[in-house]
C-alpha positions in Angstrom: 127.6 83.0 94.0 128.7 84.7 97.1 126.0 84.8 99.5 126.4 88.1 101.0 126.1 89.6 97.3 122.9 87.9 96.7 121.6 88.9 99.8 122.5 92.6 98.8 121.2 92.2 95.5 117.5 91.1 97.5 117.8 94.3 99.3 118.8 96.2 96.1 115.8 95.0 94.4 113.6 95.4 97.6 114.6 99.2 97.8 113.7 99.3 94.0 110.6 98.1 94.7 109.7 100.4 97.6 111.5 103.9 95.8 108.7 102.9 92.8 111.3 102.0 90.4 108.9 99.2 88.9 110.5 98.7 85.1 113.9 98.3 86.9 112.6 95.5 89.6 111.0 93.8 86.1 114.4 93.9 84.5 116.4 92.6 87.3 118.3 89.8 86.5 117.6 87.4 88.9 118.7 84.0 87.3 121.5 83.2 89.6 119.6 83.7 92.8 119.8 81.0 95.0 116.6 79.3 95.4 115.8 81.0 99.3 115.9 84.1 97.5 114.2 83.0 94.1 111.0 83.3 95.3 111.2 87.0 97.1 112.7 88.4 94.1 110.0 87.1 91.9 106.8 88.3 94.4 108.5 91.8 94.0 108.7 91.5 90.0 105.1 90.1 90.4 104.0 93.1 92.0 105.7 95.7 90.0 103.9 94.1 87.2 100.6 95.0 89.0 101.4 97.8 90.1 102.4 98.7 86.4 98.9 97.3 85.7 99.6 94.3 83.9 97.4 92.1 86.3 96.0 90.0 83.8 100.0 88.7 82.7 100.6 88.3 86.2 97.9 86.0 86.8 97.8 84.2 84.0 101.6 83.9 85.2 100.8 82.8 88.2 98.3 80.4 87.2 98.4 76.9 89.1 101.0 77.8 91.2 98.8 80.6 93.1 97.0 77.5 95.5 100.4 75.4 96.1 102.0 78.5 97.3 100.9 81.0 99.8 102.9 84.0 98.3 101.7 83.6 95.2 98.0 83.1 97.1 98.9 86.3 98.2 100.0 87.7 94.6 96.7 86.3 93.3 94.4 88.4 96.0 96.3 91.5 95.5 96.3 91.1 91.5 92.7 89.8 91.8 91.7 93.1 93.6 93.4 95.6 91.4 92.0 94.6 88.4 88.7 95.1 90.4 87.5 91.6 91.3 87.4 92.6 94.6 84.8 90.2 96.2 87.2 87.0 95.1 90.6 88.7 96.3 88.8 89.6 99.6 87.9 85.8 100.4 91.2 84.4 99.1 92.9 87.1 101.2 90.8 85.8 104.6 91.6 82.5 103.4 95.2 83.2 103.2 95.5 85.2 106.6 93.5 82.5 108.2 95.2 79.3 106.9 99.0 80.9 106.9 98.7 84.0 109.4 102.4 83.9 110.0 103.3 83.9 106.3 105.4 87.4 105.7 103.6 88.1 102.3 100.5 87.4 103.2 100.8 89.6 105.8 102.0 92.0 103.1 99.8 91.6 100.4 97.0 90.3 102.3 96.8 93.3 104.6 96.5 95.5 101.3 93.7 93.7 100.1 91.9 93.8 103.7 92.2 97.1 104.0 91.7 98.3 100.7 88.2 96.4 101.0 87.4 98.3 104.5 88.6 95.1 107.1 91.0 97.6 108.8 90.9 95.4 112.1 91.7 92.3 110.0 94.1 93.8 108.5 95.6 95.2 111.7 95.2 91.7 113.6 97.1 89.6 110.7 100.0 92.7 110.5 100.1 92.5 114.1 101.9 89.0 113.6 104.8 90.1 112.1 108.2 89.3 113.0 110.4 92.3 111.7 108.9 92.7 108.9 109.3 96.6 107.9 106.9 96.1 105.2 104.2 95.0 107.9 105.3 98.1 110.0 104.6 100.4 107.4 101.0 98.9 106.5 100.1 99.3 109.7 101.6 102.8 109.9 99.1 103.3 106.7 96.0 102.4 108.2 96.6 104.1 111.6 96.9 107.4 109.5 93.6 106.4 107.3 92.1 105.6 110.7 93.1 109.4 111.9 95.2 107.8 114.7 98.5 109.6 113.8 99.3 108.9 117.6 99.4 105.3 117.0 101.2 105.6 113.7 103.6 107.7 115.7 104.1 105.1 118.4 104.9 102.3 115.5 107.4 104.6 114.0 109.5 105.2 117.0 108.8 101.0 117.6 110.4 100.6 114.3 113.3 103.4 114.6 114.6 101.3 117.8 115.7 98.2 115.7 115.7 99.6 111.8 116.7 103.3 112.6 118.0 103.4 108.5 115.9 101.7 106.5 114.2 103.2 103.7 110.5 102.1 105.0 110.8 103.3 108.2 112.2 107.0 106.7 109.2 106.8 104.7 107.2 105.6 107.3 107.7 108.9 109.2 107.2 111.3 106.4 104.1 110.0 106.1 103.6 111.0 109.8 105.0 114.1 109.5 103.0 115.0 107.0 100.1 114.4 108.8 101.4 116.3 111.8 102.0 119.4 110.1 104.1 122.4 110.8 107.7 121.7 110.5 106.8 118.4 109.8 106.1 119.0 106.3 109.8 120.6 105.3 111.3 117.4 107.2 108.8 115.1 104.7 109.8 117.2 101.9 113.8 116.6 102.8 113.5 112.9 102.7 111.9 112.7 99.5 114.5 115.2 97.7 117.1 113.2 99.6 115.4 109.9 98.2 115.0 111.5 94.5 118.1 113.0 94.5 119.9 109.2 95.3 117.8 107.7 92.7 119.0 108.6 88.7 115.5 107.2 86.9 113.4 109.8 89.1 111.0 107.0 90.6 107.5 108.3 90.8 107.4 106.9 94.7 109.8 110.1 95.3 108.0 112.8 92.8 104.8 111.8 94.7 106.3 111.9 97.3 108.0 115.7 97.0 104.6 117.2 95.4 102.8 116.3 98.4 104.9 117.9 100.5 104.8 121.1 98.3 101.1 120.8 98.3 101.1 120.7 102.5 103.7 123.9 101.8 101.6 125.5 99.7 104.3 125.5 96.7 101.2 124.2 94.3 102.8 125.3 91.0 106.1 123.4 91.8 103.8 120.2 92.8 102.6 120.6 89.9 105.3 121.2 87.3 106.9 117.9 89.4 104.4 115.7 88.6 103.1 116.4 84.8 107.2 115.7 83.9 106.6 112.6 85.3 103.0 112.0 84.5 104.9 112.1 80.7 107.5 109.8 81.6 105.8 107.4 83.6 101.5 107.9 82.1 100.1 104.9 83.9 101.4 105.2 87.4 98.3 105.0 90.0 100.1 107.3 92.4 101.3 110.2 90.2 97.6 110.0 88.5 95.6 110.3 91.9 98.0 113.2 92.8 97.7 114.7 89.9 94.1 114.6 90.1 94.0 116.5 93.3 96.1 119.1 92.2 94.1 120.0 89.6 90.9 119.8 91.9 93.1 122.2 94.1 93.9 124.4 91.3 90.4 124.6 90.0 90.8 122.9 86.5 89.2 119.8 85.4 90.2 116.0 85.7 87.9 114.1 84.1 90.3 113.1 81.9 92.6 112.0 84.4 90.0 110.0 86.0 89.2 108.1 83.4 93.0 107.2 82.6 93.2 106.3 86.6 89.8 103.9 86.2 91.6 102.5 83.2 94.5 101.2 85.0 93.2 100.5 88.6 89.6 100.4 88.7 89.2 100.2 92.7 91.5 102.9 92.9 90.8 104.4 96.5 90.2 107.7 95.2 87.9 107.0 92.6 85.7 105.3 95.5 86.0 108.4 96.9 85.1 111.0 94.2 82.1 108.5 93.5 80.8 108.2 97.3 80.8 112.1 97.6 79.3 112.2 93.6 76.5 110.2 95.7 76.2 112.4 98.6 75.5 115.7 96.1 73.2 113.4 94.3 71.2 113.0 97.4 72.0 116.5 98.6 70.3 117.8 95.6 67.6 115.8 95.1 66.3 117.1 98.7 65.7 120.8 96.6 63.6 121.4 93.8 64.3 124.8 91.0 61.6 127.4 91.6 60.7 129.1 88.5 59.1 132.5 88.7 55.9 132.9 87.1 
């Protein structure tokens, strides 16, 4: 097989991966890859399974192969963690970033997990040893924004523009930014997720989610809206059109327990849910703090 159309067919299934286009990256017939790119091409089907949530086939895929490799190490912790086992994927995940710090997927996937579990400078410091990984450069770009530091996120994005100007991360990378920013920012987000949707025919929930946001910021909350329940219908248990979908109906003033229970279902240490339960507590406590006075 011609190298140069194996390599494109890596990146074809890469940009799959990343546009949310899971059931295609499953699909992708991968049987005459050469062995150097066997193994990427199978971590990305790996994790399209999980993030399909089918982390019970991947690991029982995986199993005996996840401790003589450290991408599939790597493919354990993050499977591990989504199917909410989250103390055992956070101590394989420092194992991995300790033992193979220079390893690109652990990088990848065991930045996720660190995060995810709170170890933002963990995370950071193992990213941090990338080299040119875009993947990397968008985690980090992630956590500097959940960190409030859209200034440092910024700074990484223009980093990233000087040697990857058109990749697809990096474009997504600063819509993400500019979303934060605000202001004009959001219309820019909002073109280079109709520009990503309207390259891509199976309507990847990566670019709905991606589009509602930016309405949302735009206050367009009925077209956010209308976007994502066609594709809640096409695509039911996807985390991110779930989570978004919850918020919009929080916005709009209409219930989502539903929707929470389907989200809990399919990822149950879904950042959000964390969320909705930590400020549950805080009205718990809140509360308890008054008591009802009855009139005699």
């Amino acid at each position: 097989m011609d190298p140069f159309s194996a390599e494109g067919e890596l990146i074809n299934i890469h940009n799959a991966f990343h546009q949310g286009q899971y059931q295609a990256v499953i699909d992708f017939d991968t049987s005459s890859f050469s062995p150097e790119n066997a193994l990427p091409a199978r971590i990305l089907q790996l994790r399209a399974q999980i993030a399909q949530g089918n982390t019970a086939d991947v690991l029982a895929d995986i199993e005996g192969e996840a401790d003589q490799t450290p991408d599939l190490g790597a493919v354990k912790a993050l499977a591990q963690y989504q199917s909410g086992n989250a103390d055992a994927a956070l101590q394989l995940a420092q194992d991995l970033a300790e033992n193979y710090p220079d390893n690109a997927t652990v990088q990848a996937l065991g930045g996720t997990v660190l995060q995810a579990a709170g170890k933002s400078e963990e995370a950071l410091n193992l990213l941090s040893k990338h080299q040119g990984s875009l993947e990397a450069v968008t985690l980090i770009v992630q956590i500097h924004l959940q960190q409030n530091r859209s200034d440092l996120a910024l700074k990484e994005v223009q980093a990233a523009k000087r040697w990857a100007q058109d990749s697809l991360l990096v474009n997504l990378a600063e819509s993400w930014v500019g979303m934060r920013v605000g202001g004009e920012k959001y219309q820019s987000a909002f073109y280079v997720y109709e520009e990503l949707a309207s390259a891509d025919s199976t309507s990847a929930p990566l670019s709905i989610v991606g589009q509602a946001v930016a309405e949302i910021h735009l206050g367009r909350l009925p077209e956010a809206e209308a976007a994502i329940s066609a594709a809640l219908e096409r695509y039911p248990n996807d985390t991110g059109l779930i989570a978004n979908s919850i918020v919009l109906n929080v916005l709009a003033g209409k219930p989502s327990q539903d929707l929470e229970e389907r989200l809990r279902e399919t990822e149950p240490s879904h950042a959000l849910l964390a969320d909705i339960q930590e400020k549950s507590e805080f009205f718990d406590a809140a509360a308890a703090k008054y008591s009802a006075k009855v009139s005699s």
